[in-house]
N, C-alpha and C positions, 0 to 999 in steps of 0.2 A: 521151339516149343509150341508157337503156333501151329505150324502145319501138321506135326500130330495132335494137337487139340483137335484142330479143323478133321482131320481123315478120321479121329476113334469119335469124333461128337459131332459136330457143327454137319456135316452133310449127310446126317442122318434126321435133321431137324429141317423144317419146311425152310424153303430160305426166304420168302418175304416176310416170315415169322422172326427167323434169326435176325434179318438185317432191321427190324422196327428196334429189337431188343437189346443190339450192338452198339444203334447209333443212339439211343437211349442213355445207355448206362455210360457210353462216349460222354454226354453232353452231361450226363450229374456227376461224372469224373472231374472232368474241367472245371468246372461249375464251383469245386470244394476251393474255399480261400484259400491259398500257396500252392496249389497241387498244378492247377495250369498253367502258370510262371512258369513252374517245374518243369514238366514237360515239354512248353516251348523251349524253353532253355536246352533241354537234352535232343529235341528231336526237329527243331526249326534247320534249316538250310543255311548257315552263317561263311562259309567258303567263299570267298570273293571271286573265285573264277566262277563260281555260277551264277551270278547278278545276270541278268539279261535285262534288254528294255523292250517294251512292246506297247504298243498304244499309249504312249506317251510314260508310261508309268516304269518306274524302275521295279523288277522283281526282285525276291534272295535267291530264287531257282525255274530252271525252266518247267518244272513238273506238275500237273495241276492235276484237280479232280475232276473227271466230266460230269456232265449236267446225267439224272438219273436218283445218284445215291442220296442229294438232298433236296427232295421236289420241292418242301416248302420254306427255305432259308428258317430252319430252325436249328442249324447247329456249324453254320460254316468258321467261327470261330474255331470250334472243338478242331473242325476238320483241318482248320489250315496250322492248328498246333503239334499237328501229328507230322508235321517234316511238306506240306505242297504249299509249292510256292504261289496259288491262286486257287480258288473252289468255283465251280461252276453250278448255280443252283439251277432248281427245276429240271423238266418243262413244267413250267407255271402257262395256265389259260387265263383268260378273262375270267371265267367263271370258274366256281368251283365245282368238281364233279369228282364222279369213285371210281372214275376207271370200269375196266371189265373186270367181268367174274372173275371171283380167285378157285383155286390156286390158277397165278397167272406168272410165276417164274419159278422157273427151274433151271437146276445145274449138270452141267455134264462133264464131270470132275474128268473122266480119261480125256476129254480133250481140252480140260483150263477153257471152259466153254460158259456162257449162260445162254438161255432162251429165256425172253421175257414179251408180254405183252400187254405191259402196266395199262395201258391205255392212259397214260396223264394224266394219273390220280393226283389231283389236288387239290390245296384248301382258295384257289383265286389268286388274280395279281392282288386284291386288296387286300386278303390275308399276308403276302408275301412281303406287301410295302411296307405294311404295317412291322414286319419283322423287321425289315431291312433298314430302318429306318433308327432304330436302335441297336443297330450292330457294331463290333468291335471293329478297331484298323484291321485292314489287311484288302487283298483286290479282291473282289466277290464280282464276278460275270453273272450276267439272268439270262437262261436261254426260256423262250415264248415261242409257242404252239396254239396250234387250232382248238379251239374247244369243240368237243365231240357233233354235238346237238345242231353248230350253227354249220348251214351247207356252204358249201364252193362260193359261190355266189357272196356272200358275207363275210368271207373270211378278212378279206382287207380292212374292214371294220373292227371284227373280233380281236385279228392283230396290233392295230391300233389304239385299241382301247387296253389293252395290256401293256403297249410301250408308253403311253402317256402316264402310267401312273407308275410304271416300273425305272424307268429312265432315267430320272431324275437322282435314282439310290444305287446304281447299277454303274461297277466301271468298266463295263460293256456289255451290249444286248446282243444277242444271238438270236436269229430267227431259226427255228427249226423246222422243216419243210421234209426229212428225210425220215422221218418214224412211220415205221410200217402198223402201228397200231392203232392209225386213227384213219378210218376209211377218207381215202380221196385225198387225203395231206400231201402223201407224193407225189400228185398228179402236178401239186403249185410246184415243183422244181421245173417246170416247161418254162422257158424263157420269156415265153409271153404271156406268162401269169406269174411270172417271179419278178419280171421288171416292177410294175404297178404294187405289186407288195411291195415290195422293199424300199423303193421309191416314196410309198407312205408310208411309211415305217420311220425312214429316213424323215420325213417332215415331222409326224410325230415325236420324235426322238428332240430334234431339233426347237418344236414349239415350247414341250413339256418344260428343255432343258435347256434354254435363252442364254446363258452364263456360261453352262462347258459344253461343247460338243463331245457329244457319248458316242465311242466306237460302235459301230457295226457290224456284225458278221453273218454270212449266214452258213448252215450248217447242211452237209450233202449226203448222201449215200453209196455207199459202197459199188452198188448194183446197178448204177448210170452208166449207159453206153459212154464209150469215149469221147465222139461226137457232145453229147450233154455236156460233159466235164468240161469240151474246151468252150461250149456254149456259156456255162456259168461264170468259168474265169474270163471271157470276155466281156459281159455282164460285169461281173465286178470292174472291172477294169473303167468302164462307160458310167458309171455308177460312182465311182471312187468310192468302193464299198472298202472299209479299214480291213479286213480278213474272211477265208476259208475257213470252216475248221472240218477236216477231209480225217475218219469216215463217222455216220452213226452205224447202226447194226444194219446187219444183211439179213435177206431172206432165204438166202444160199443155205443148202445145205450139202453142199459138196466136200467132201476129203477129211469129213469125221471117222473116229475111231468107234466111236457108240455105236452101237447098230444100229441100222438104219428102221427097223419097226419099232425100238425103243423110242428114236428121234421124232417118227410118224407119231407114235400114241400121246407124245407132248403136244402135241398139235400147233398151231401157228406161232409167231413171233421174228420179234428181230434176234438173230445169234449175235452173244458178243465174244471176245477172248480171240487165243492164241490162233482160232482159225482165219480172226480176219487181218494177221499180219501182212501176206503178201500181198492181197489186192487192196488194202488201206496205203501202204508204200507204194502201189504202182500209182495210185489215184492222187496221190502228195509226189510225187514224182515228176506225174503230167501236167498235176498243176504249177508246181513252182516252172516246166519247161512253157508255158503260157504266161505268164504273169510276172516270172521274175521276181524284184525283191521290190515293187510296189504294191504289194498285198501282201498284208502277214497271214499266212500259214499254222494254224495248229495242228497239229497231226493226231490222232488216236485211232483207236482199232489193234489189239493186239500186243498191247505194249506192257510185257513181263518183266523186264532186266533191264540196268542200267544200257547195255548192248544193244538191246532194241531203240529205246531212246533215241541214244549216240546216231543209228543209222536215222533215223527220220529229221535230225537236225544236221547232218551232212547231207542229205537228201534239201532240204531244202524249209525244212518247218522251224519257224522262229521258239515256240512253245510246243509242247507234248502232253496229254492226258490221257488218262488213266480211269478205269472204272471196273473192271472184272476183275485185271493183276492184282489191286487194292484188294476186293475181294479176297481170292486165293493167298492174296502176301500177308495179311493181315499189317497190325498196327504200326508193326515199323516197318515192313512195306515203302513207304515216302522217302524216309533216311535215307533206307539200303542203295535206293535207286538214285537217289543223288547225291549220296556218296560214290558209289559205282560213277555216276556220270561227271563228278570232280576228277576222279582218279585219269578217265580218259581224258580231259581234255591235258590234264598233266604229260601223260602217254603220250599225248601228241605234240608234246612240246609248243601249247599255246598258255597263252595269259588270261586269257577267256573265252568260255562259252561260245559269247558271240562269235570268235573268229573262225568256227567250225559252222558256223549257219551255210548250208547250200554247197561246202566242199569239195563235195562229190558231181555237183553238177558239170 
């Protein structure tokens, strides 16, 4: 029923219009006394073969939401009632700012595609603690970015000043270094400017949060030479960085169906969706053949069906996210896919989840 909603309505409607007014009426949904009981009840992840553990915390599923569809932790409850077993907020900056000009994301439904170039519209870390700070049970990740304004040069500060107030609320921070819509961000994935980040980051993280040490990650791109990739998991490795999370969007726009001056007249952005399935598995591929199973692995980019999943956690990814398929799958979307990914691990004749981590390798 969803996906002709979505094909006769919903994609004929702006989509950063639709997604304000989805994840909206999401949250006054939940929000009604008995009605979100209800719905976790019918749509939470309760299968005991898909408990997974990962930085320390026990999940009910491997399936999460990536950071994007909730910039400002204002509804990750709603989100983790819909059936994912963690929500990744943001990218949250230091400051607050509006992003670039709209319209700045669009869909490319023949290829299960988005292009977006939100620019890390949002309300600040201090809006964000502020939310975070009266939130429901459940694992809530913060992933932190550059704010637009501050250059190269400051950014180790910028970042810092986000993880000190986020850190504390957050049961794991993400560095994001791999978005292609904030001039010069990608430039810090160079190993010699990613160390000194993350390195203060890591201290920040540590000062802020004197009582628990709060996981680590930091987050990469598609479109890294290989060389990079084994650069970064080396890095992590020298770092005792807690996780990868392999891929954000690409700038590729290679092996679309859309035509390609439809593609051009959108003009810039990161692509996400079904196209970035194989080089997000080659990139979690390479990493888990570097790193092994002393760094957790998240995998996203491309991840529609329980099947896809299954492959990126025999590949080598402890956890899986999600943020286009969500899109396209709509509400029960979460269920379908780990229900699909209970059924496999049954198929396989295991008792859990975890026994399928890295399989393949």
């Amino acid at each position: 029923m969803y996906r002709f909603f979505y094909w006769l309505v919903l994609q004929r409607l702006p989509a950063e219009g639709t997604h304000k007014v989805s994840f909206a009426l999401l949250r006054l949904l939940i929000a009604i006394p008995g009605l979100g009981s209800l719905v976790r009840r019918f749509l939470a992840p309760r299968d005991p073969v898909l408990r997974v553990t990962a930085f320390g915390r026990e999940l009910p599923g491997p399936l999460g939401l990536a950071a994007g569809f909730d910039k400002d932790a204002k509804g990750p409850a709603a989100l983790l009632a819909l059936g994912f077993g963690f929500v990744e907020i943001g990218t949250v900056t230091a400051e607050a700012q509006p992003g670039n000009p709209t319209p700045r994301m669009f869909r490319l439904p023949t290829d299960r595609a988005l292009i977006n170039r939100m620019g890390f519209n949002n309300d600040g870390a201090t809006a964000a603690a502020r939310r975070l700070a009266h939130r429901s049970p459940g694992t809530v990740g913060v992933n932190i970015g550059k704010t637009k304004r501050v250059a190269e040069a400051d950014a180790l500060a910028d970042f810092t000043a986000s993880a000190e107030r986020l850190a504390p609320l957050a049961d794991y921070l993400v560095v994001n270094v791999s978005s292609p819509n904030t001039p010069g961000l990608r430039d810090l994935q160079a190993v010699d400017k990613l160390r000194p980040l993350l390195s203060a980051v890591r201290a920040a993280c540590d000062l802020a949060s004197p009582l628990r040490r709060v996981p680590l990650f930091v987050k990469i791109a598609p479109d890294l030479a290989d060389d990079d990739i084994d650069a970064v998991a080396d890095l992590a490795l020298e770092l005792g960085l807690d996780g990868i999370i392999a891929t954000n969007t690409t700038i590729a726009r290679t092996g679309l169906q859309t035509p390609a001056d439809a593609v051009t007249a959108l003009g810039a952005g990161g692509l996400s969706g079904a196209p970035l399935k194989e080089r997000s598995l080659a990139v979690l591929r390479r990493l888990r053949a570097r790193v092994g199973t002393k760094v957790t692995l998240i995998a996203v980019g491309g991840i529609e069906t329980g099947e896809d999943a299954w492959l990126r956690i025999r590949a080598g990814a402890r956890l899986v996210q999600a943020y286009t398929g969500f899109i396209y799958g709509g509400p029960l979307w979460p269920r379908r896919v780990q229900r699909e990914l209970a059924a496999k691990v049954r198929a396989a004749g295991l008792s859990s989840i975890e026994d399928a981590i890295g399989a393949d390798v």
